[in-house]
OpenMM code with the backbone's topology and positions (N, CA, C; nanometers):
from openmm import Vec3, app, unit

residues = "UNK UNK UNK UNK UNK UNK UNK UNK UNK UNK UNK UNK UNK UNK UNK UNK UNK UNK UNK UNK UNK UNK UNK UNK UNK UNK UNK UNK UNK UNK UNK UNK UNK UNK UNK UNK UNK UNK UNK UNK UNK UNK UNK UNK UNK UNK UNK UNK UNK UNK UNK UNK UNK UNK UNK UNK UNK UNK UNK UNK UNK UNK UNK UNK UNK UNK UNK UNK UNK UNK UNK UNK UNK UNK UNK UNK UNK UNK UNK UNK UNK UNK UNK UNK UNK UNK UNK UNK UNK UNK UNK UNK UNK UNK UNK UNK UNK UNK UNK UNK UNK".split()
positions = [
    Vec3(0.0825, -0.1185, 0.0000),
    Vec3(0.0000, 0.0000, 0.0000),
    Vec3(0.0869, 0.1247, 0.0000),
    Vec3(0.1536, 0.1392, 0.0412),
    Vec3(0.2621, 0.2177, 0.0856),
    Vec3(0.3494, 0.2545, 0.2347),
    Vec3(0.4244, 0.3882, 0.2501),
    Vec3(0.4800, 0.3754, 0.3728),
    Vec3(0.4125, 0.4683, 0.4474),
    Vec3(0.4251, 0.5053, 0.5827),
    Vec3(0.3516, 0.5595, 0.7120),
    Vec3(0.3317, 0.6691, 0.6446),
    Vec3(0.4325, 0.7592, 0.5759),
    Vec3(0.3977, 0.8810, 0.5011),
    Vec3(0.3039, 0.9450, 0.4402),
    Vec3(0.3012, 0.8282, 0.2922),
    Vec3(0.2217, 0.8427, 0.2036),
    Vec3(0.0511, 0.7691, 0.2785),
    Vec3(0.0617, 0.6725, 0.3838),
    Vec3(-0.0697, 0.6592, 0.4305),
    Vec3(-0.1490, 0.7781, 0.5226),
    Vec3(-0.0494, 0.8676, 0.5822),
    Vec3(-0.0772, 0.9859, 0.6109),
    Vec3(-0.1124, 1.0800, 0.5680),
    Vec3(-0.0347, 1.0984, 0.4482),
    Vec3(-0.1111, 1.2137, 0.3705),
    Vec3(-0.2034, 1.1794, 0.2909),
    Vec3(-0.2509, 1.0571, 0.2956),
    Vec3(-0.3325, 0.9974, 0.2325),
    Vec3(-0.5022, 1.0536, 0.2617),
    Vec3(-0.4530, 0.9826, 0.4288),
    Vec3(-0.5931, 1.0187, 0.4811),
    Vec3(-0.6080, 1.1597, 0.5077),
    Vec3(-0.5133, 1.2504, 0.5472),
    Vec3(-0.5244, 1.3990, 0.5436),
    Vec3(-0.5661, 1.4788, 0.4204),
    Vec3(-0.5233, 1.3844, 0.3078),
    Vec3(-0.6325, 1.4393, 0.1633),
    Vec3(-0.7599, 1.3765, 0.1373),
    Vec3(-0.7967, 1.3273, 0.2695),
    Vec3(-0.8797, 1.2896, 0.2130),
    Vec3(-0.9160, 1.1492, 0.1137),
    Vec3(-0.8234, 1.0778, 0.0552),
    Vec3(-0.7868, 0.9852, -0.0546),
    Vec3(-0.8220, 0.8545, -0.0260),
    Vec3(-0.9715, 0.8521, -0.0161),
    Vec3(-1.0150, 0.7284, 0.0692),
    Vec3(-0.9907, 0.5967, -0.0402),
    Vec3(-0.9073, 0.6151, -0.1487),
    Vec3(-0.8972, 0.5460, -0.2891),
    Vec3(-0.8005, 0.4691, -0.2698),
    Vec3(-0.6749, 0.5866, -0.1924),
    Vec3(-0.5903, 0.4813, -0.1693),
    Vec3(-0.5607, 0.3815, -0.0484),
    Vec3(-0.6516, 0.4464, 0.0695),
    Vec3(-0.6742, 0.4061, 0.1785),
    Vec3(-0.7427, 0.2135, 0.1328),
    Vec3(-0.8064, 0.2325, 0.0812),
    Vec3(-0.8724, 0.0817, -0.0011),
    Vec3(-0.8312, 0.0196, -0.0594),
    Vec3(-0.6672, 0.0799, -0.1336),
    Vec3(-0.5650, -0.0463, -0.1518),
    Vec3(-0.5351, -0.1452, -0.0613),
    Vec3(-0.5461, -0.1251, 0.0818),
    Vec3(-0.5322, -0.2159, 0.1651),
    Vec3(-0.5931, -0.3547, 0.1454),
    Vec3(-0.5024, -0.4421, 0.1767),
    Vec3(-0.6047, -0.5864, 0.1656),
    Vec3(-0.6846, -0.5817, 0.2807),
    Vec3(-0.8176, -0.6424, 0.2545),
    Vec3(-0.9144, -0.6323, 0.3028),
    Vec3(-1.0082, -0.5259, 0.3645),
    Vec3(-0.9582, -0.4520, 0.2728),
    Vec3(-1.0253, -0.2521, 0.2868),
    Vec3(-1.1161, -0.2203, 0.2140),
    Vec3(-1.2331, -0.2581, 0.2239),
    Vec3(-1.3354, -0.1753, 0.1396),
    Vec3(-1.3603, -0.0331, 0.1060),
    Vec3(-1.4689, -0.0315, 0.0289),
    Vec3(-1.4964, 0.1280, 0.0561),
    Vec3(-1.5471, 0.1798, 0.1648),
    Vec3(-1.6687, 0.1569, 0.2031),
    Vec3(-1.7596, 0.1843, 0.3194),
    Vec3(-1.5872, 0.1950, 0.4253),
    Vec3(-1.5270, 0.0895, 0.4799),
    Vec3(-1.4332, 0.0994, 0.5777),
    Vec3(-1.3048, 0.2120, 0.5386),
    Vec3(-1.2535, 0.1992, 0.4184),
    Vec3(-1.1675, 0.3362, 0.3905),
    Vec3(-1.2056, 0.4063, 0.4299),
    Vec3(-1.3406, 0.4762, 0.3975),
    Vec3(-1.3782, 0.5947, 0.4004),
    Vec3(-1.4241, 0.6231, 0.5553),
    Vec3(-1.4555, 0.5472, 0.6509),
    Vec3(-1.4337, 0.5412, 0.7750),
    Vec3(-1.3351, 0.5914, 0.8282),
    Vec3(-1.2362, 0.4925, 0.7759),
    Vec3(-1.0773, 0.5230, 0.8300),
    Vec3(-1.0388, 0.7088, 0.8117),
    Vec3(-1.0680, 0.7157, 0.6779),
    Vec3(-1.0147, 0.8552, 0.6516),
    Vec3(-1.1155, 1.0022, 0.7460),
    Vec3(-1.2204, 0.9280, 0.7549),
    Vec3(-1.3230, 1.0388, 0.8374),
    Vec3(-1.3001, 1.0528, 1.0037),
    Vec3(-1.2534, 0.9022, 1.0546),
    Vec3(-1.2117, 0.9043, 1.2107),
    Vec3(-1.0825, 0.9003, 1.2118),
    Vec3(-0.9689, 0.9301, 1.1134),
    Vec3(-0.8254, 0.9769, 1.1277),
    Vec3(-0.8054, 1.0454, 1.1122),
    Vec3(-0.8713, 1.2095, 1.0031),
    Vec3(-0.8538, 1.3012, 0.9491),
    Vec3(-0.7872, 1.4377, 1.0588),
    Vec3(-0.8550, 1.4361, 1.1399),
    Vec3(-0.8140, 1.5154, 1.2377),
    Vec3(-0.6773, 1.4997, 1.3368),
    Vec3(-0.6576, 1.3373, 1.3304),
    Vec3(-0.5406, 1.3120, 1.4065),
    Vec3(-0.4219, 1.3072, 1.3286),
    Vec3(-0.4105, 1.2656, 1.1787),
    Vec3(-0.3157, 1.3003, 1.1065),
    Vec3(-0.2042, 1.4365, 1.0913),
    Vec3(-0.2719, 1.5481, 1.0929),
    Vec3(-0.2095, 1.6812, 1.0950),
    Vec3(-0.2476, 1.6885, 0.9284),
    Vec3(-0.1875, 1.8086, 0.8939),
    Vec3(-0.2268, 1.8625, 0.7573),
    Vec3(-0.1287, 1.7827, 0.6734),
    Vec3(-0.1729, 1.7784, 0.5343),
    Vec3(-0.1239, 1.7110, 0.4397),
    Vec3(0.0452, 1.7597, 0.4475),
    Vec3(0.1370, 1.6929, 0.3873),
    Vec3(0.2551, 1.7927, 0.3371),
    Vec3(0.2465, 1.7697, 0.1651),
    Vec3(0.1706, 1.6922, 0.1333),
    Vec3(0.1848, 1.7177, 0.0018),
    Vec3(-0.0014, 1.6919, -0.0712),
    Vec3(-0.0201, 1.7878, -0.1716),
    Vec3(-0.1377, 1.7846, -0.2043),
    Vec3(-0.1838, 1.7072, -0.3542),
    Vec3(-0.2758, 1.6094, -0.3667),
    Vec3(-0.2873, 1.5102, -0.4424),
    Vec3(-0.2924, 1.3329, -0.3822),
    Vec3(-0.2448, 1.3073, -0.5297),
    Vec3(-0.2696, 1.1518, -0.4779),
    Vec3(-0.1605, 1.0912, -0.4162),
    Vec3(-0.1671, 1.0083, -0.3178),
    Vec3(-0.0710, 0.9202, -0.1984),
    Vec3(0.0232, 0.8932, -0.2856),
    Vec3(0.0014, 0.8303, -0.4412),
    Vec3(0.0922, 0.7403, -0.5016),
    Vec3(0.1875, 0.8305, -0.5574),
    Vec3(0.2260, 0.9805, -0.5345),
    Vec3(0.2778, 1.0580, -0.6382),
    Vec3(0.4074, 1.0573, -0.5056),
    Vec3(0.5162, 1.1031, -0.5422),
    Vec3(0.6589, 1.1627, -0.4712),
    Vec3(0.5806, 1.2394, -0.3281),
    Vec3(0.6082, 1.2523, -0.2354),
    Vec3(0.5884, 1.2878, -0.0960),
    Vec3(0.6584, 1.3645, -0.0408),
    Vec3(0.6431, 1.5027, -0.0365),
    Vec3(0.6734, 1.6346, -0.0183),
    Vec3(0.7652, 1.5885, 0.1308),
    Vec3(0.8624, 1.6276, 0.2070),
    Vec3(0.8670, 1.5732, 0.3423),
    Vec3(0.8391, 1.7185, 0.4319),
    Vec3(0.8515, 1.8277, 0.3469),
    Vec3(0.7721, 1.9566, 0.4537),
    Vec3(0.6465, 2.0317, 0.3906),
    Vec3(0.5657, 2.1286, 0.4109),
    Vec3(0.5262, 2.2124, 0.3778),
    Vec3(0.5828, 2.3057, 0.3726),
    Vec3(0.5737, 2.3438, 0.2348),
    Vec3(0.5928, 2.4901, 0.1936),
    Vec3(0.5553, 2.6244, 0.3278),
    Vec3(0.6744, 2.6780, 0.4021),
    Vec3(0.6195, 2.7595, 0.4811),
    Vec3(0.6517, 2.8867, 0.4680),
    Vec3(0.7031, 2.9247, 0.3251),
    Vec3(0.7470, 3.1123, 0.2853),
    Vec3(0.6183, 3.1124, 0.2502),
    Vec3(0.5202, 3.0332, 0.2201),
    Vec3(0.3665, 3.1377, 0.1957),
    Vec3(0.3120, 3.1884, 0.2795),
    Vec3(0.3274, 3.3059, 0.3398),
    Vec3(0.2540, 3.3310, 0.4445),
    Vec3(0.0760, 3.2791, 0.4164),
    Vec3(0.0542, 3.3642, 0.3120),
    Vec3(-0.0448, 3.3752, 0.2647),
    Vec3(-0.1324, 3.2260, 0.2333),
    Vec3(-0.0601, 3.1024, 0.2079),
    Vec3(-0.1242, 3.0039, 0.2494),
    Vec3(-0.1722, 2.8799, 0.3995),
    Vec3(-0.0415, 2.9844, 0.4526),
    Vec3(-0.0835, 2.9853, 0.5962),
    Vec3(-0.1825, 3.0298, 0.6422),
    Vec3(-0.1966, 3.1459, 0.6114),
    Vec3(-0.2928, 3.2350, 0.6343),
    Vec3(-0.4191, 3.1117, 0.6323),
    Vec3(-0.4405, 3.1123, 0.4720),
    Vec3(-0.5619, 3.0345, 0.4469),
    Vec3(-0.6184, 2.9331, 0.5438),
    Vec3(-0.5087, 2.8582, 0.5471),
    Vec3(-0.5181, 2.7382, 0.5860),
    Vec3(-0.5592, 2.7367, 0.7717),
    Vec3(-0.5167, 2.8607, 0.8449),
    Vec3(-0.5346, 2.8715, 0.9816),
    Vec3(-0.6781, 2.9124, 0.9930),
    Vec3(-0.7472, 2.9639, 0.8207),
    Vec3(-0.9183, 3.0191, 0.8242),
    Vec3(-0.9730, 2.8840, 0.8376),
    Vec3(-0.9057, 2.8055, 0.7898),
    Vec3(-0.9901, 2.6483, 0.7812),
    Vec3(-0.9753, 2.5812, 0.6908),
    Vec3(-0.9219, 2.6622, 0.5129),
    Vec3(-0.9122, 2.6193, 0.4162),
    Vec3(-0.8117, 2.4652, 0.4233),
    Vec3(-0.8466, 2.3129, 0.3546),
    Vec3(-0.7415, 2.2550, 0.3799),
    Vec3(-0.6169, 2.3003, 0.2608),
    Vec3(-0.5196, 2.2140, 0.2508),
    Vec3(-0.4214, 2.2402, 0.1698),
    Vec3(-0.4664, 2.2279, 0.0307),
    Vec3(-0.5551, 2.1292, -0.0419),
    Vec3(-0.6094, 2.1519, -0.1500),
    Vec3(-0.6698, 2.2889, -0.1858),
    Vec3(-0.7297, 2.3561, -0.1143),
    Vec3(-0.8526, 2.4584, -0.1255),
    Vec3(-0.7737, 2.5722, -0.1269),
    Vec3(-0.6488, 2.6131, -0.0560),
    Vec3(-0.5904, 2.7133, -0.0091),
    Vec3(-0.4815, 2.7061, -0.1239),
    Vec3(-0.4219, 2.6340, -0.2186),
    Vec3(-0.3351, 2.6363, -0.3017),
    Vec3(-0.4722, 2.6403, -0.4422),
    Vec3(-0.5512, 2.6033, -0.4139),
    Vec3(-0.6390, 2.6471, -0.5328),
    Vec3(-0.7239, 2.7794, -0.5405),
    Vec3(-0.7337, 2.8408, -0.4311),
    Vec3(-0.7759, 2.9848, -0.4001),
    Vec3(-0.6379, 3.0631, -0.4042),
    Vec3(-0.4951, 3.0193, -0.4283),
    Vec3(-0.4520, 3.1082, -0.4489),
    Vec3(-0.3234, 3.1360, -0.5739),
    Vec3(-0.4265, 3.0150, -0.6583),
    Vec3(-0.3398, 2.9694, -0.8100),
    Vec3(-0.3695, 3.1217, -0.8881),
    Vec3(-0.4219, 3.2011, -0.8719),
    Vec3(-0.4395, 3.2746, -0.9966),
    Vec3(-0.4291, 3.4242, -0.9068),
    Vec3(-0.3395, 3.4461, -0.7943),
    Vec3(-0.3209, 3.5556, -0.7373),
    Vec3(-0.2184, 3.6117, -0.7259),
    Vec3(-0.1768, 3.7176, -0.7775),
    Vec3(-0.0220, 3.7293, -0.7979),
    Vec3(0.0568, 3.7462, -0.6618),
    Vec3(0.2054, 3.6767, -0.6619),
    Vec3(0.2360, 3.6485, -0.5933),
    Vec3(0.3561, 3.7357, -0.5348),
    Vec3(0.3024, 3.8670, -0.5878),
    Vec3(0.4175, 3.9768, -0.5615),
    Vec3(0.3406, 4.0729, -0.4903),
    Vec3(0.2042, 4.0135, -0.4735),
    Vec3(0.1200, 4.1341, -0.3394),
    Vec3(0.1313, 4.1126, -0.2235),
    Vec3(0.1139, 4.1996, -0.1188),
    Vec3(0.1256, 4.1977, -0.0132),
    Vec3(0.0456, 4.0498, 0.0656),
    Vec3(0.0770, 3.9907, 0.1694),
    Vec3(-0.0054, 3.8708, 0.2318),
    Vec3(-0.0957, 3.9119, 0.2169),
    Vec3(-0.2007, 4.0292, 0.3348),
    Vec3(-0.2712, 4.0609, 0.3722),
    Vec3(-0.3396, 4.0512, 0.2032),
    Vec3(-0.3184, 4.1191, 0.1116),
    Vec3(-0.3658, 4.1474, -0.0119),
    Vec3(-0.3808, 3.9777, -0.0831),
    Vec3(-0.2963, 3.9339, -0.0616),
    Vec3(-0.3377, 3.8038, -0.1158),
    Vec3(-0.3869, 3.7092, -0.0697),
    Vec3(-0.4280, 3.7086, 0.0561),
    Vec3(-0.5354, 3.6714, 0.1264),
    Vec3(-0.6700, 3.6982, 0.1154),
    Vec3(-0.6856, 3.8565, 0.0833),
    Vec3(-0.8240, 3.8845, 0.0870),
    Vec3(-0.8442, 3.8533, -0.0881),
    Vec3(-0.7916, 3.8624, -0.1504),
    Vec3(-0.7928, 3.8236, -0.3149),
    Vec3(-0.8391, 3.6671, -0.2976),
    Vec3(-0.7597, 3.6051, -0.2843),
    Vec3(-0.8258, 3.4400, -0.2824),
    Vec3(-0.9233, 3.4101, -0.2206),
    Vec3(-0.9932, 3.4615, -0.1193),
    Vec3(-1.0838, 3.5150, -0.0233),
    Vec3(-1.2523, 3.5333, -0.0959),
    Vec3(-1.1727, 3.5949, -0.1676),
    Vec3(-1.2708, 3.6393, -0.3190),
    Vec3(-1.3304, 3.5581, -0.3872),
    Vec3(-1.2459, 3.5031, -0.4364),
    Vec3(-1.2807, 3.3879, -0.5075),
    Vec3(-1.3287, 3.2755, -0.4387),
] * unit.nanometer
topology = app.Topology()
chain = topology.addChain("A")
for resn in residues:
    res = topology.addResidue(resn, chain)
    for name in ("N", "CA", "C"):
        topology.addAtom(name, app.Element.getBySymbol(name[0]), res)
């Protein structure tokens, strides 16, 4: 299935797909797993699918996706609210811009 890592950021994305590679893992039970682990995992470090290369930190010069992410946004939502915001404005400014959207 993979290693402690990639099963971590697995369930922190959410990725109840790969969570069900497990032998003897259904769906109904993946998706269990990922709903009563989600919170104990910590935030993703890498965003996408388990099976791709595995970030070992988060990106932390974004303020501004910090930002997001301390509103509630997870790491998917907060790198997609702030794909199309230029990245030479102020935090505060690029916060309330993705905000927007």
């Amino acid at each position: 299935m993979g290693d402690a890592e990639q099963v971590r950021n697995a369930i922190a994305n959410a990725d109840s797909g790969f969570v069900q590679k497990a032998a003897g893992v259904g769906k109904i039970t993946a998706e269990r797993v990922v709903v009563d682990l989600s919170d104990k995992v910590g935030l993703p470090t890498h965003y996408g699918r388990a099976d791709t290369p595995v970030q070992t930190e988060l990106n932390t010069s974004d303020e501004a996706l910090e930002a997001l992410m301390a509103l509630g946004y997870t790491l998917a939502d907060a790198t997609k609210a702030l794909e199309n915001v230029d990245v030479n404005l102020p935090t505060a400014q690029r916060v309330t811009e993705a905000l927007k959207r």
